[in-house]
N, C-alpha and C positions, 0 to 999 in steps of 0.2 A: 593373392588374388583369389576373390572366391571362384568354385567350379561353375560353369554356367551348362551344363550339358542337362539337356531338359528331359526330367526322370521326373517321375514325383516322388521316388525314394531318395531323391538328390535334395538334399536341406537346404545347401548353397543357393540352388535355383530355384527353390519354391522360396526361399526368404525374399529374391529380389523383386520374383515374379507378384507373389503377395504383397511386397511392399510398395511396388510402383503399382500395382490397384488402390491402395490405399492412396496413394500419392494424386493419379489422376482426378478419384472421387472427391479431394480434400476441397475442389474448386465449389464444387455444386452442395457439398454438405456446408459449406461456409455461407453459399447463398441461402438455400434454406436455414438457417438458422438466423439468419441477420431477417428475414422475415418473419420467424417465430419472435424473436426478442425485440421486433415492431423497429427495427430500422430499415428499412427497404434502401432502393433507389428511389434519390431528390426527386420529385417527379419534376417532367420538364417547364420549361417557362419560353416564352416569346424570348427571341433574340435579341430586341432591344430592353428585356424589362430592366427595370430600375434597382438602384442594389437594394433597395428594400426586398425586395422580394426572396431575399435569399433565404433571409428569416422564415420568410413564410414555408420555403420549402422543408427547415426542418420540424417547423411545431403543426404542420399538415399532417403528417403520420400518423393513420389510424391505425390500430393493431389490432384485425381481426383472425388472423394467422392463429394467435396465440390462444386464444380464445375458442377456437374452434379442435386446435390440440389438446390441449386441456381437457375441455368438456367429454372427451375421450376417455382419458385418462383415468377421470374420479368416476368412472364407473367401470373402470377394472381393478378388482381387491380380489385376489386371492386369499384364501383364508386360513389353508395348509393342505396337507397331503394324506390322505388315508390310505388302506391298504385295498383290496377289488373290490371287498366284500361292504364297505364305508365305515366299516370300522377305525377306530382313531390309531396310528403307527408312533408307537414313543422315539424309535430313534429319528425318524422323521421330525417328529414335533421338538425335540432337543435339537436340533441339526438347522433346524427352522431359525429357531429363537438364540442360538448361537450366533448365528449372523446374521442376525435383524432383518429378517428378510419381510416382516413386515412393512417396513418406512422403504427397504432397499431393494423392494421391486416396482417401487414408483418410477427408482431413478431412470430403469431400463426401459419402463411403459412408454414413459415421456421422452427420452433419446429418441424412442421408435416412431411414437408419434411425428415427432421435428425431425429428426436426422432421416426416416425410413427403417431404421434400424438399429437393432440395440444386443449387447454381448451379456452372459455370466461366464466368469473362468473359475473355475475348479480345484484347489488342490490345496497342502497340506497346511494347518493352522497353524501358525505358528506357538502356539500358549497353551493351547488344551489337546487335550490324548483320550482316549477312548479305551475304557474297561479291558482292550486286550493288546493295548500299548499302543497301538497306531496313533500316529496322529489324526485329529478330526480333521474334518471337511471345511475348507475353508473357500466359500464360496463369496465372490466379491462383482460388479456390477463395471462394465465394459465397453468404453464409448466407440465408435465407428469410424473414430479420426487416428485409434489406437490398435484394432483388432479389424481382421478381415481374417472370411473362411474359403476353401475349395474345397469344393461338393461334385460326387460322384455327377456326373449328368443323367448313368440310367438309374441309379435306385435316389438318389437327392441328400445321400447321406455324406456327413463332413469329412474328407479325408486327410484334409492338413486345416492347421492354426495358426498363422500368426500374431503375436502381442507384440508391439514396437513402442516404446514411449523414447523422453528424452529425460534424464538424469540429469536432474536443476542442482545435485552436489557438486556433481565431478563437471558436468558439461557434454557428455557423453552420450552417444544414443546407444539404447538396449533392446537388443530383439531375442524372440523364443518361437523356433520354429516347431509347431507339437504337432505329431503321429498320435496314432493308435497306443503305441507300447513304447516310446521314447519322446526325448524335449531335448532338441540341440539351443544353447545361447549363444547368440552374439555380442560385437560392440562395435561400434565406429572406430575407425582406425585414428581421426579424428575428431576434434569438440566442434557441434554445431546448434544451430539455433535450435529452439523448440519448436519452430510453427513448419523447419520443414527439416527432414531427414535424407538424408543422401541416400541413394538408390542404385550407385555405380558398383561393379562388381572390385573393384579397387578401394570404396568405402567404407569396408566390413569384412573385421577378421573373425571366426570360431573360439568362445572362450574356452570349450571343451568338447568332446567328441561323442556328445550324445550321453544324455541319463535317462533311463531305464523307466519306466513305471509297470503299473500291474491295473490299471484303468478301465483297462481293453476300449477305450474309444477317445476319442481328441477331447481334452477337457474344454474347450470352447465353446459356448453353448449359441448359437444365432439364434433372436428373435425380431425375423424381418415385418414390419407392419404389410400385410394382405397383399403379397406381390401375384401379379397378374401370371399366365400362365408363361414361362418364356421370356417375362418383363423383367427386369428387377426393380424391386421396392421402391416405392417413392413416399412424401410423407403425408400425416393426414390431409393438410391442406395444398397439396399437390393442383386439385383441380383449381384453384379459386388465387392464383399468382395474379393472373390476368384482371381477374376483379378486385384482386387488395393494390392494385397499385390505379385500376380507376378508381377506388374509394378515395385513394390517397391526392389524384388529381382532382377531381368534384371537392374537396376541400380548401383545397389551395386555391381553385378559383372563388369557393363561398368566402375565403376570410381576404379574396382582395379585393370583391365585390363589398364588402362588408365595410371594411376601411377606406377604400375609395371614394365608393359611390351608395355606400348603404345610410347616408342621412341628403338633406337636400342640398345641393349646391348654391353659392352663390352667383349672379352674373350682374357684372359691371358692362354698360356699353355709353358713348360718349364723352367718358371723362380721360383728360389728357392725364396720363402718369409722368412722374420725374424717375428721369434715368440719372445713373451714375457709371460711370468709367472706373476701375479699380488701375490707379497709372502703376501698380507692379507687375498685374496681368493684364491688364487691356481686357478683364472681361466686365460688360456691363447688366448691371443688375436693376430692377422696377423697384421703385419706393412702393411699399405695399399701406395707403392709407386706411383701409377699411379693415377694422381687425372688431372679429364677430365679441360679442358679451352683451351681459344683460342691462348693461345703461349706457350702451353707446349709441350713438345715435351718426348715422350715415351722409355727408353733406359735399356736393360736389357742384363746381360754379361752373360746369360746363353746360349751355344751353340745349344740350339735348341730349341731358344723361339720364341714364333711364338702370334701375335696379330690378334684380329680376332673381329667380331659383329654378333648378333643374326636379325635377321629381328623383325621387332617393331611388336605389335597384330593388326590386322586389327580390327579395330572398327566401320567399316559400320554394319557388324551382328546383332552389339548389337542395336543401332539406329535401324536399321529394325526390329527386336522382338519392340523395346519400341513402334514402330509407331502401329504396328498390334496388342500390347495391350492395347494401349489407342482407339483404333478406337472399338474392340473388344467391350471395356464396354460400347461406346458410342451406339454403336448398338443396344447392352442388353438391357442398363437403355433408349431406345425411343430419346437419345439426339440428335441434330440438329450434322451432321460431320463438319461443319465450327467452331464450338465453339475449336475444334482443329486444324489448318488450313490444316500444311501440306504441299502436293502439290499443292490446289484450289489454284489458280493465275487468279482475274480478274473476279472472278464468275458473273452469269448474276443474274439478279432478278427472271425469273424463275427457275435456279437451286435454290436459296435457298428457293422457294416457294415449291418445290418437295423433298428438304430436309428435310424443317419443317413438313411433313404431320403426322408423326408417333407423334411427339411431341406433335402438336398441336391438334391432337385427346386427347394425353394423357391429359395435361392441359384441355381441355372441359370437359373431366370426372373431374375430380378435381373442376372445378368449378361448374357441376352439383349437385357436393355433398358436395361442402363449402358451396354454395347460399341457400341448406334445413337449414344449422347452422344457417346461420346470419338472416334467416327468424325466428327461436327461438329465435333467441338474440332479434330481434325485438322485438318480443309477449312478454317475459317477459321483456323489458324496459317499452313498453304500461302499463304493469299490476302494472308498480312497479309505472309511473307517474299517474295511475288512468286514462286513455284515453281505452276507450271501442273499438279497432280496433284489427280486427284477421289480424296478420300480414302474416300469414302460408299462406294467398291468396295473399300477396303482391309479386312484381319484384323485384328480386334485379338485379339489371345495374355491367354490367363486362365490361373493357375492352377486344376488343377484343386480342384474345391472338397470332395471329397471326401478322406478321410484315407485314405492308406496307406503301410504300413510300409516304410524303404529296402529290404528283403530282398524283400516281393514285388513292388517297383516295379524292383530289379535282376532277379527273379528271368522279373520278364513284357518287360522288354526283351530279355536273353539268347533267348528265343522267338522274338521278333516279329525277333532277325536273324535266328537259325535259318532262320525261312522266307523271308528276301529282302528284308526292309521298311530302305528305306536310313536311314542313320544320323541325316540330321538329324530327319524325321519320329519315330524313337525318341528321340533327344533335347525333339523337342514332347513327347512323350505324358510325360517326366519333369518337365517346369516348368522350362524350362531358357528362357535371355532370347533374343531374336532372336540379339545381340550373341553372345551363348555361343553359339548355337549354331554361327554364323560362327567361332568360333574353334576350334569341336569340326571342324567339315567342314576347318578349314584346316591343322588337328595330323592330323588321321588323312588326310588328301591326303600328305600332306608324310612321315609313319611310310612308306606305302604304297609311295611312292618312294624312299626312303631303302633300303627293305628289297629294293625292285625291284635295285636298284642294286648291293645286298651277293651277289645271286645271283651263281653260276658263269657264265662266258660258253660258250656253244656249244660242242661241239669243230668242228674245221675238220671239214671233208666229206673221208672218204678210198675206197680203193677198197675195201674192207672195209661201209663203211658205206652206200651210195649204191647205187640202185634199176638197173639198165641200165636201158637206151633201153628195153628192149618191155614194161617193167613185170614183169620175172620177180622172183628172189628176189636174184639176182646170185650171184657165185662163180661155180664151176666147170662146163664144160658136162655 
């Protein structure tokens, strides 16, 4: 039985403690996510509707959830890591490109966005080694169904990690409870499912009694999407739940409005119909004579039967709710109103620059508080290849998040030489990679001298050319 005595140097109790956080959360990150990936809840129906309708509850689902996280998303790129000074850092940028952190910082943007939150874990490569034998930094990307952290309350720094998955070889669950300077492992005493982990102190024995590292800090890296003061994170489409599931109701009514009542009705009055009795069930059914097409022709011997049509539903209504509730969320959630078009026809460059403002604020917070993460990823990849560099002082390079056109991105660097501004810093302001830009500064070093070189040489000094001794003009007296 593990120890439960509540220490935070106790691994025992911080594995359970941490593990039934995760367990609680499991409910509401499964909700949010079945809203990102546009399955909601069926929205509801009248209590007698008919079983058609059930159809309609599931091809109703709008997904603007996802749409709204996303567009988040593709305007945060990192682009790598320099040293204070914006200088380009080679073991950074090999450390970088070692594990793709290119493509594989999408994967944690977009947890963060959908789930609230998203992990990197730290440590050693398995395959590649570093110039002074360590192994490299193997940094890999951490879902929130998998990883949860505890954080100092007064300074907000991580003090413990745990990582829990379930082992689809054996059937087994595996946890690592990580400190500052050591990693205790677990396992279930028992095989259980994947989707939930046991959390009883009876459920999990110690595979080992703790290993050592030289890190100096919890290789778990949290990055929570914009949590409120005191709050914890929620995801990007947090405010607009309420509106994606009226989008989803104003649907299901337009497509039974539509099928219904969206063309014109027929109406029969005075003509006597023939019933039938079914002698298996006794239920009786109307002989239905009038059956609509383009050469029939309608004839009834009742003396006072009279044909008649209902007018069809109007379905502008419902299109106008659906427009004013997708515009609604986009409002809420800061998103750009083009990503829904609508009526825009022909937009100019500066409306979608006065569109984007609210967004593009948002996105800058996001990446003022991804770029402290991936400055800790750095520090402990340095710790884990043995290179002595505090990274927490380092740049990290974003693109920018804002859209603009190659012509006025050529057109505002040609300026900014005009007035003196040296080339790589214009190269930053284009989204240009540390890498690149090292190779921009080392092609126009290298034009510069080459062209130095094509110059004419001097002429020799003659008596023609040359100043006399007392500074006159020279020639003749």
């Amino acid at each position: 039985m593990l120890d439960e005595t509540p220490e935070l140097d106790n691994p025992d109790f911080m594995l359970l403690r941490l593990g039934r956080r995760m367990r609680k959360r499991a409910g509401v990150l499964d909700e949010w996510w079945r809203y990102y990936r546009g399955r909601p809840p069926l929205p509801e129906l009248p209590r007698k509707a008919e079983q058609a309708f059930l159809d309609f509850q599931r091809k109703s689902r709008t997904n603007v959830c996802r749409v709204i996280a996303n567009s988040t998303v593709h305007r945060l790129y990192a682009l790598g890591v320099t040293a204070d000074d914006g200088t380009p850092d080679e073991d950074a940028a090999r450390w970088w490109q070692l594990n793709r952190l290119d493509s594989r910082q999408n994967l944690v943007w977009r947890v963060a966005m959908a789930q609230s939150v998203g992990y990197m874990l730290v440590g050693e490569h398995p395959t590649s080694t570093e110039a002074n034998g360590r192994p490299s930094p193997l940094i890999t990307a951490e879902h929130p169904r998998e990883a949860i952290v505890e954080r100092d309350p007064a300074t907000g720094e991580v003090r413990v990690g745990v990582r829990a998955i379930h082992d689809d070889l054996d059937g087994y669950g595996r946890a690592w409870v990580m400190y500052d300077d050591e990693i205790w492992a677990y396992r279930t005493k028992e095989r259980c499912t994947p989707n939930r982990l046991p959390w009883g102190p009876d459920s999990w024995e110690p595979i080992d009694d703790g290993v050592e590292h030289d890190l100096g800090r919890v290789p778990l890296v949290e990055f929570a999407r914009m949590p409120d003061l005191g709050e914890d994170p929620e995801p990007e489409f947090a405010g607009v739940i309420d509106i994606q599931d009226r989008v989803n109701m104003g649907v299901l009514n337009r497509m039974a409005a539509s099928r219904y009542s969206g063309w014109r009705q027929k109406t029969v009055t005075g003509h006597k119909f023939n019933k039938r009795t079914d002698p298996a069930t006794g239920l009786t059914t109307v002989d239905q004579p009038f059956v609509p097409g383009p050469n029939s022709v309608w004839v009834s011997e009742g003396e006072n039967a009279r044909f008649g049509q209902l007018e069809a539903t109007d379905l502008r209504p419902f299109l106008e709710e659906h427009a004013a509730d997708i515009r609604d969320a986009l409002i809420i959630s800061e998103t750009p109103a083009y990503y829904y078009a609508g009526d825009m026809v022909n937009i100019s460059a500066d409306t979608i620059a006065a569109l984007d403002l609210n967004h593009v604020a948002k996105c800058r917070e996001h990446i003022a508080s991804f770029g402290e993460g991936l400055e800790d990823v750095m520090s402990l990849a340095a710790a884990q290849a043995g290179v002595e560099r505090d990274y927490t002082e380092a740049r990290v390079r974003w693109a920018r998040p804002e859209y603009l056109s190659p012509a006025v991105r050529a057109d505002a660097a040609t300026k900014l030489k005009s007035i003196g501004y040296p080339l790589d810093i214009i190269a930053e302001d284009l989204d240009e990679t540390p890498d690149r830009i090292r190779r921009i500064n080392a092609s126009a070093a290298a034009s510069a001298l080459l062209g130095a070189s094509l110059l004419p040489a001097n002429p020799a000094p003659t008596a023609g050319n040359t100043l006399p001794d007392d500074g006159g003009a020279g020639g003749g007296e």
